[in-house]
N, C-alpha and C positions, 0 to 999 in steps of 0.2 A: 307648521303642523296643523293638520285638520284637526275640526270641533271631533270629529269621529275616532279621529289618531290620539287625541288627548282620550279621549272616555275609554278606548280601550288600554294604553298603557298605564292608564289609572286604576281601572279593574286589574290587572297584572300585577301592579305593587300594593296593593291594598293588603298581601297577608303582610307586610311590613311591620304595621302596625297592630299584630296581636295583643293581647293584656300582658302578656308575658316579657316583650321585650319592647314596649312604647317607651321613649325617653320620660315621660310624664308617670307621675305617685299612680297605683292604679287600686284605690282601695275598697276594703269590702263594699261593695255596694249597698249591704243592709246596715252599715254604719253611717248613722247621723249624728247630726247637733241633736239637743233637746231639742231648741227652737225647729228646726227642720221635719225633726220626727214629731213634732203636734201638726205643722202644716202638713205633713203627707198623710197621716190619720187621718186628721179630723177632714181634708176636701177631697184626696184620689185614691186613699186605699179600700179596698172592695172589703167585704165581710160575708164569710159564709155564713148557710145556715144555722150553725154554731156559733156563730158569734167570732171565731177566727180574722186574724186581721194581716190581710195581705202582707208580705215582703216587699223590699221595693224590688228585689230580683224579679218576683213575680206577676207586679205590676209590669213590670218592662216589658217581661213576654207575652200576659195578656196583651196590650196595645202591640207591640212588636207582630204577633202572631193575628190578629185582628185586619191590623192596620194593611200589611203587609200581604197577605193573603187574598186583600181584591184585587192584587194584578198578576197574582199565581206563587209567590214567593211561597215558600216552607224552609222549614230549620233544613241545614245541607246548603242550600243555598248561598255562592258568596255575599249577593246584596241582604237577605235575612240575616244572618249571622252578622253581618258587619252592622247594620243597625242596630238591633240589641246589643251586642258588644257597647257601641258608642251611649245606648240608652243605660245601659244598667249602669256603666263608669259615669254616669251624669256628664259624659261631653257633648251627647246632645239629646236634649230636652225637649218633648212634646210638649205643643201649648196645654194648658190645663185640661181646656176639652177633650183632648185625647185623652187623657190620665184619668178623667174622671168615667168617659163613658164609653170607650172603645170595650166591645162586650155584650154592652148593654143594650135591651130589645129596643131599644131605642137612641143610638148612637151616631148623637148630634155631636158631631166632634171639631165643627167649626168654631171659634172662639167668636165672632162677632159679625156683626151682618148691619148694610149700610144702604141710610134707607133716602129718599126726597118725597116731603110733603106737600098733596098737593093743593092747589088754592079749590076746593070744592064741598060740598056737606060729604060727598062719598069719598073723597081720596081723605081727609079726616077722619071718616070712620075706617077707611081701608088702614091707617096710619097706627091705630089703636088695635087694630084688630093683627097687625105685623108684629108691632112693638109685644104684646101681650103674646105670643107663639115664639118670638125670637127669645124673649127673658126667661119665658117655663122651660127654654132647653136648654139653658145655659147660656144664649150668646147676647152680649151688649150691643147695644145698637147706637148709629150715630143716625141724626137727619139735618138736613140740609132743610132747612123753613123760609130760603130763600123766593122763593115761586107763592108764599103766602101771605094774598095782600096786607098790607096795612092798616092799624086798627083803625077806626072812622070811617072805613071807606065803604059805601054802597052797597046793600046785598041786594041784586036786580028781581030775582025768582020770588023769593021770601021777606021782600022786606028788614028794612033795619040797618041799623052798620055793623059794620066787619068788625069781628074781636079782635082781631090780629095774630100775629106770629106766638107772640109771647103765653096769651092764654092757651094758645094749642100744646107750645111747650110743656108747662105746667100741670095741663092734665097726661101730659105720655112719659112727668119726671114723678108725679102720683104710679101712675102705673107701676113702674119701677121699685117704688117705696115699698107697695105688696106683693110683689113677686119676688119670691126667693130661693132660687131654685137648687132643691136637691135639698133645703131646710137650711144652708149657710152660704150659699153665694149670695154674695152681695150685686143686685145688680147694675149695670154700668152701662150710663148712655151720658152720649155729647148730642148739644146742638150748635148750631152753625147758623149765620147771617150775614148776609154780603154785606159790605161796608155802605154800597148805595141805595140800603130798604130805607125805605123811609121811618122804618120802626126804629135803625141802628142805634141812635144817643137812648131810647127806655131800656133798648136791649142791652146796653153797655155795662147798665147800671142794676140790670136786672136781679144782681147778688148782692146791693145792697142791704145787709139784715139791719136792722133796730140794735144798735148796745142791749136793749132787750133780751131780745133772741141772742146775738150773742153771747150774752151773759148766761143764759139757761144753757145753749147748747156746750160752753165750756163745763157747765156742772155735768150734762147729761148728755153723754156722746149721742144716742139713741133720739134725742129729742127733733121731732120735723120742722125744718126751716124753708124755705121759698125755694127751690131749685136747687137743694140740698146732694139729689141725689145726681144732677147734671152737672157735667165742663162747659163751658160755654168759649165761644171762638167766633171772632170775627171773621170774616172770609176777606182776604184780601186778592187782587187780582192782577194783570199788566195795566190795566186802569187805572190803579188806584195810584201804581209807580211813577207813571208816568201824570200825573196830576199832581201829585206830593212836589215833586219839585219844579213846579214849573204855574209861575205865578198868573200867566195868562190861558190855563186849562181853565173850562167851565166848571169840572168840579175839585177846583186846589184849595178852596176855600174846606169844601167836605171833608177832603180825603186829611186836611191841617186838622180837620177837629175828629173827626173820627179816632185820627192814630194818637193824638195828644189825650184827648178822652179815653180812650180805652187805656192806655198807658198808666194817667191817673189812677184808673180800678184796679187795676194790674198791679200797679208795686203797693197798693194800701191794701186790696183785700184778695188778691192773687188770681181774679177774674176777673174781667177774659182774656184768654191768650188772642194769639193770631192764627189764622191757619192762611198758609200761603198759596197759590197754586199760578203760576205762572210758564210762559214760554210750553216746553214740548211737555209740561202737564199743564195749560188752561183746561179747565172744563170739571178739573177732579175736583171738584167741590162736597163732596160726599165722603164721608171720615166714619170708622170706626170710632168707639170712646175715648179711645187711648190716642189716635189721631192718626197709628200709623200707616195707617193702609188706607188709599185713596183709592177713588174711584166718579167715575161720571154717571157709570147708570143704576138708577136705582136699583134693590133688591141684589146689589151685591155683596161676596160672602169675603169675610178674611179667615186663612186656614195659616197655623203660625208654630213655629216651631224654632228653637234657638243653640246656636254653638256655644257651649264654655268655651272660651278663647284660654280662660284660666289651667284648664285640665288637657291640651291642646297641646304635644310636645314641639312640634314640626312645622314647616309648612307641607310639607309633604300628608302630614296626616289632619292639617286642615283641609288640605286637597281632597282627603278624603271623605271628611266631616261634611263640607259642602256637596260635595257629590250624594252621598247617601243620605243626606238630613234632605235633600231636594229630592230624591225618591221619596221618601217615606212623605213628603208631602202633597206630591203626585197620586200617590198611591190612597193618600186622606179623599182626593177629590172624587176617588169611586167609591170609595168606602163607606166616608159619610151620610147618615142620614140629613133633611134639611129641614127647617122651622117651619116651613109654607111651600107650596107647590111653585110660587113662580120663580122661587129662587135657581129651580132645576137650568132652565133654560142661561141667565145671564150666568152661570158657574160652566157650564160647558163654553159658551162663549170665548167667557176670560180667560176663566181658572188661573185664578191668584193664588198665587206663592207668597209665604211671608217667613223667609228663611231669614231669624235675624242671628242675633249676638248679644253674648255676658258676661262679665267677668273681663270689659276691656281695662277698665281700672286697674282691677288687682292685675291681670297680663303687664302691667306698666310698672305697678307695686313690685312683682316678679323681678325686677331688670333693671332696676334704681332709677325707671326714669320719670319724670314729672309727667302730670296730665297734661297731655295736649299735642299736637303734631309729631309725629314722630315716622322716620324716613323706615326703621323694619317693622313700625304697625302696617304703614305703606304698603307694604310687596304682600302682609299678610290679608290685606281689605282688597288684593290686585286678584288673590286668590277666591277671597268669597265672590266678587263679580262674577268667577265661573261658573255659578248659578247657572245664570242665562243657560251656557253649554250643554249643562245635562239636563238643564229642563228640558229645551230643545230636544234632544238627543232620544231621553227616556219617554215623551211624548210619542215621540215617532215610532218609536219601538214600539209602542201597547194602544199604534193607533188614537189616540187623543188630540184633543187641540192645543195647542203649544198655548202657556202661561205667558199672558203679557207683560205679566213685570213678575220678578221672583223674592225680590231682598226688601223686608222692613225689619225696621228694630224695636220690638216690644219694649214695654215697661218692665218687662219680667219679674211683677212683684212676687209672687207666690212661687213660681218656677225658678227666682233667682234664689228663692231661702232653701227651696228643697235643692239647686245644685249648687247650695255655699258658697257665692260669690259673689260678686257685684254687679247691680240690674243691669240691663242694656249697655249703654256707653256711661252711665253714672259715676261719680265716682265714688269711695266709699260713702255711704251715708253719715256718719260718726263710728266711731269705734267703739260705742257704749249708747244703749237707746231703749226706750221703754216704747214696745208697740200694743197696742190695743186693736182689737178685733172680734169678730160677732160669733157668736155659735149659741143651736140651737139645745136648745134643754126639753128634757122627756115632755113636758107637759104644753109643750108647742111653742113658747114664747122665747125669744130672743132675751141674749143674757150681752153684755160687754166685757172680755175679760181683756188681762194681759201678762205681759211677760218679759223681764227683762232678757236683752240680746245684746251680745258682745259680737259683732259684725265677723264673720269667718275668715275674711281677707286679713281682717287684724289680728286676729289670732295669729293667724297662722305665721304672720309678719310677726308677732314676739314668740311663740315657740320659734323662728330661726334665728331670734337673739335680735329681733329689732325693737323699737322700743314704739310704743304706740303713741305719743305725742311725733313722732314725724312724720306720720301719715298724713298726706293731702287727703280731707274728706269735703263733704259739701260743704260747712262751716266755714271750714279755713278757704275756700274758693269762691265765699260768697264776698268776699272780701275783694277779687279781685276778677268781680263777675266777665270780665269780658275774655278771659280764659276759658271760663266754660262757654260761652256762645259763640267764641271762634273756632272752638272742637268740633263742635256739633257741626258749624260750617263745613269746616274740612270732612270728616266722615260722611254728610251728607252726598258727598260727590260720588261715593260709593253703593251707595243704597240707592235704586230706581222707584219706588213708594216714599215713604217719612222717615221719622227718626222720632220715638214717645221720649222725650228728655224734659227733666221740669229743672229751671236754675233755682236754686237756692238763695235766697237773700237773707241778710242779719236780721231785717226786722224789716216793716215797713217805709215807706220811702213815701214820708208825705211833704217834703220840701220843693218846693218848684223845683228849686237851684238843681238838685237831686235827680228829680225826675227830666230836666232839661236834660243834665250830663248822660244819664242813662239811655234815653230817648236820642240822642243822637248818637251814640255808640251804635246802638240796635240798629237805628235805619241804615248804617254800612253794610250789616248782614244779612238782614231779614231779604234781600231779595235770594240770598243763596239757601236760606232755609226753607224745609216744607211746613215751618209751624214753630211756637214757641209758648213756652207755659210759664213762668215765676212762682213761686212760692215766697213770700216774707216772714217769718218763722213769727207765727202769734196772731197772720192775720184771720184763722179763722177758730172759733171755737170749736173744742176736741176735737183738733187736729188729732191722726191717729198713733204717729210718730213726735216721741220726744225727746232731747239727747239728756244723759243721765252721766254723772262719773264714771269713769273704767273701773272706780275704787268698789260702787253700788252696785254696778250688775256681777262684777265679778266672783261673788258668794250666791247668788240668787238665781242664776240662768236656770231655767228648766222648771221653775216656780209658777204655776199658775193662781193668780189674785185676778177676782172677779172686782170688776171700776168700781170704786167708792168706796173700798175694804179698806179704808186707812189704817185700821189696825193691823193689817197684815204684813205691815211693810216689810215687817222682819223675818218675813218668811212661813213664823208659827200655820197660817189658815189656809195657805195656799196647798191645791190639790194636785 
């Protein structure tokens, strides 16, 4: 069957899947969690003049009607209608950007934008001057600081030596620190270093804090630490592969200490990851913050939006989900306002799609099966590949340049609470957890509060009579980490961009022995992965997530305690 035979007998079955008769719960849509309903308040629902505060129905059809409307769509329409339908059921979820500013006189609706610095006084200032337009709109920005020479090195024009990669970092993760856009976005940027800069072993280390700092920053979540507000990630390449194992390469000795060195940071203080880019992606060395969306040339944009797999009855009406969530993404790249002018040009070029996925965990929770490979997740990830198809397809139609790659998998931290499920491919987090998060107070100054959460997957898993001690969460799979990094393998084969996945570990892992065993598990996979992150639960002060009894949150959900209210534990103070 044609790409063209599939797109139309898929428009034909799509009333299949009405609210009315989908195999899947399809419930009010203005029904949340507590937890859910502070995140859709407090960062994407609008507020009239009055003071009024959006529904999420009417959230929907703002962006739905917005969004949808740059490529001629109106309500009647099957593709409009079918979108909102999927939006308001929360089966498919616009990145935040949409949610927050489709509408608005200025609707920068890309979630992140991905930049390369370059080695000069003006590509420096050009770099500050990006990063500082990208963060006031809302999007995170990744750079690439590999093209910036090495500190010591000769500056010819001006005299002196070179500061290096690292100080540039530091002044565009300051940047960051005061930019906070809309009054509560926190904002989000990565850098990146090839494994052969010369700067690699300062850089490795460069999240080194003082027991110091760490000691204050556990008192004081808010409190500013050294590249506090950056990921940081090695770039690894076919070079580095092909040197690692092979003792007569000119750089095996580098590529030995590199991956052994960053390994050591990694399980002790949970930076740096790796970022991979090899074979028919060399070159993508350029990352959004969260990692997922790659790219080679600078000034390009990620536009992201993601399926519940959780709320998903079919594959038939994932058939559907993929098709319409890949319009509605299409449909972002005219719509969109952009942070800077030269972003215009590299988005028509590409025009990146980042149709991901959420709720694969709980989908597995659903069907008694354990985390990890599974033969009818299979045919369901055979289904989102058809991406490509109606990218292809709906391009053509409306005249545009066909999207070069279409599928990554967000983090979906904030869009995973608002559609009650489980992030990306993660698996539950715990079943019980205390999150802490920023928001603004009338007098301008950021405040820390938080809120105990009983994870929605689990819930839902003992409202149908199961019992919350036999849920797989990160905890219990940190235990048996190579479960989670041979998932991520396998799904990666599906995704044409990354996959934002952070593994879980018990605690830090500062034993050789430990990090040997570790370290050679990982070099089996890491060439199948596009990147990898660790967390060791404790290795950084106020961490923002922390797991709590099922017993504690269960009385307290929907309680707000502003950090350090210890008296409030029991609920009395909270607002």
């Amino acid at each position: 069957m044609s790409a063209a035979e599939v797109l139309t007998e898929t428009k034909e079955t799509s009333h299949l899947h009405d609210a009315t008769d989908t195999d899947t719960e399809a419930p009010d849509p203005d029904q949340f969690s507590a937890w859910a309903e502070t995140q859709f308040r407090a960062k994407y629902a609008m507020r009239d003049e009055a003071g009024a505060v959006e529904t999420w129905r009417e959230t929907a059809h703002r962006v739905v009607s917005n969004v949808m409307g740059a490529l001629g769509y109106s309500p009647g329409d099957e593709e409009f209608d079918g979108v909102l339908r999927l939006v308001e059921q929360r089966k498919f979820l616009p990145g935040g950007r949409y949610l927050y500013a489709s509408g608005r006189p200025l609707h920068q609706t890309q979630n992140c934008l991905l930049l390369r610095a370059d080695d000069s006084r003006e590509g420096w200032s050009d770099l500050m001057r990006k990063a500082g337009m990208a963060l006031m709109t809302g999007a995170g920005i990744g750079v690439d600081y590999s093209d910036v020479r090495a500190s010591g090195q000769p500056i010819h024009k001006t005299g002196g030596l070179a500061s290096g990669p690292i100080a540039l970092m530091k002044i565009v993760n300051e940047i960051g620190r005061n930019v906070m856009q809309g009054g509560s976005r926190r904002s989000a940027i990565w850098a990146g270093l090839s494994w052969k800069h010369d700067d690699v072993m300062d850089f490795i280390r460069v999240k080194d804090w003082s027991e110091d700092v760490r000691s204050i920053k556990e008192r004081d979540f808010n409190f500013g630490a050294p590249m506090d507000m950056t990921n940081v990630s090695v770039i690894l390449d076919d070079e580095f592969f092909e040197a690692f194992g092979n003792e007569d390469h000119i750089r095996h000795k580098l590529a030995q200490a590199v991956y052994w060195g960053t390994l050591d940071r990694m399980l002790t203080t949970a930076e740096p990851g790796f970022s991979v880019d090899t074979g028919g992606n060399a070159g993508e060395t350029l990352r959004n913050a969260c990692t997922e969306v790659t790219s080679a040339d600078g000034d390009d944009i990620c536009n992201l939006g993601s399926i519940n797999l959780s709320r998903i009855g079919d594959k038939d009406e994932m058939r559907e989900a993929v098709r319409l969530g890949t319009l509605f993404l299409l449909a972002g790249t005219v719509y969109s306002h952009l942070p800077y002018e030269e972003v215009h040009a590299v988005r028509s070029k590409n025009r990146r799609l980042g149709l991901g996925l959420m709720g694969v965990a709980e989908w597995l929770v659903m069907r008694g099966k354990p985390y990890g490979p599974d033969g009818e997740l299979a045919e369901w990830l055979e289904v989102y590949e058809e991406a490509d198809l109606y990218a292809r397809e709906y391009a053509g139609e409306h005249g545009l340049t066909v999207p070069v790659k279409t599928r990554a998998i967000a983090p979906t931290g904030t869009i995973g609470i608002i559609a009650e499920t489980t992030t990306g491919i993660e698996p539950v987090f715990c079943v019980a957890y205390k999150r802490r998060y920023k928001t603004a107070k009338s007098d301008g100054n950021d405040v820390t509060q938080f809120q105990y959460v009983i994870d929605p997957a689990a819930e839902r898993h003992v409202a149908r009579g199961g019992d919350p001690a036999d849920i797989e969460d990160a905890y219990s799979l940190s235990l048996d980490v190579e479960r989670r990094v041979a998932f991520q393998a396998w799904v990666q084969r599906y995704v044409d961009h990354g996959i934002s996945s952070t593994i879980n570990l018990p605690h830090p892992l500062t034993d050789g022995r430990d990090q040997r065993d570790f370290g050679d598990m990982l070099i089996r996979y890491l060439p199948r992965l596009r990147g990898i992150t660790v967390y060791p639960d404790g290795a950084r002060g106020g961490q923002p997530l922390s797991v709590v009894p099922y017993e504690v949150a269960l009385g307290q959900t929907g309680v707000v305690f502003e950090e350090n209210e210890e008296s409030c534990v029991g609920g009395v103070c909270g607002s």
